[in-house]
C-alpha positions as CSV (number, residue, x, y, z in Angstrom):
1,X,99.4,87.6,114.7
2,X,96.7,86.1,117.3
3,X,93.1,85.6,116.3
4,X,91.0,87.1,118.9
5,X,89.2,84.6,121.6
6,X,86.5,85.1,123.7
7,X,88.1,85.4,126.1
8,X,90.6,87.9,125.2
9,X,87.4,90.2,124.4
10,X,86.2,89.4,127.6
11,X,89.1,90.4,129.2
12,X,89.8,93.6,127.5
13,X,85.6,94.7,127.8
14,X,84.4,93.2,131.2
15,X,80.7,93.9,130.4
16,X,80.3,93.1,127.2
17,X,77.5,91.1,126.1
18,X,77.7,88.2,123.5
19,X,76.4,90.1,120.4
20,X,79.1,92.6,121.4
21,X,82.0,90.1,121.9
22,X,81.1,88.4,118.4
23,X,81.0,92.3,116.6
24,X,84.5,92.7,118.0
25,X,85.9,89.4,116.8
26,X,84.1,89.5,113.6
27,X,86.1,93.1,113.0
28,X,89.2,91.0,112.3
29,X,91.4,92.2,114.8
30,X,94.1,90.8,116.8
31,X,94.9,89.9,120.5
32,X,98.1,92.2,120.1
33,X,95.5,95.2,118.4
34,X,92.7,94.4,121.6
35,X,95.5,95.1,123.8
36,X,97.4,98.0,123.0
37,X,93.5,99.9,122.9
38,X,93.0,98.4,126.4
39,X,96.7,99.9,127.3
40,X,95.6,103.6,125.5
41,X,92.5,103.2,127.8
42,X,94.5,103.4,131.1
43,X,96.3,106.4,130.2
44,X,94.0,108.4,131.9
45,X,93.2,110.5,128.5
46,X,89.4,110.6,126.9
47,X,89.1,109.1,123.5
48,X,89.2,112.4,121.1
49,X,90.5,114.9,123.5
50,X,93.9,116.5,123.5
51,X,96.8,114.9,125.7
């Protein structure tokens, strides 16, 4: 498993500010976790509302 980097946070949340970036790195995920969210965004389907 991959540490998150700043720039892996930055990729997956373009507007993210710094306090923001270090809350999600400071959660403990991973770079494989960050990514498969960032892949559920794109599926077109609101967080919390049926398929």
């Amino acid at each position: 498993m991959t540490r998150l980097s700043r720039d892996d946070v930055v990729k997956a949340v373009n507007r993210a500010d710094d306090v923001t970036i270090a809350q999600i790195i400071g959660t403990g995920a991973t770079a494989d976790i960050l990514s498969e969210l960032d892949e559920d965004e794109d599926d077109g389907v609101e967080p919390g509302s049926a398929p």
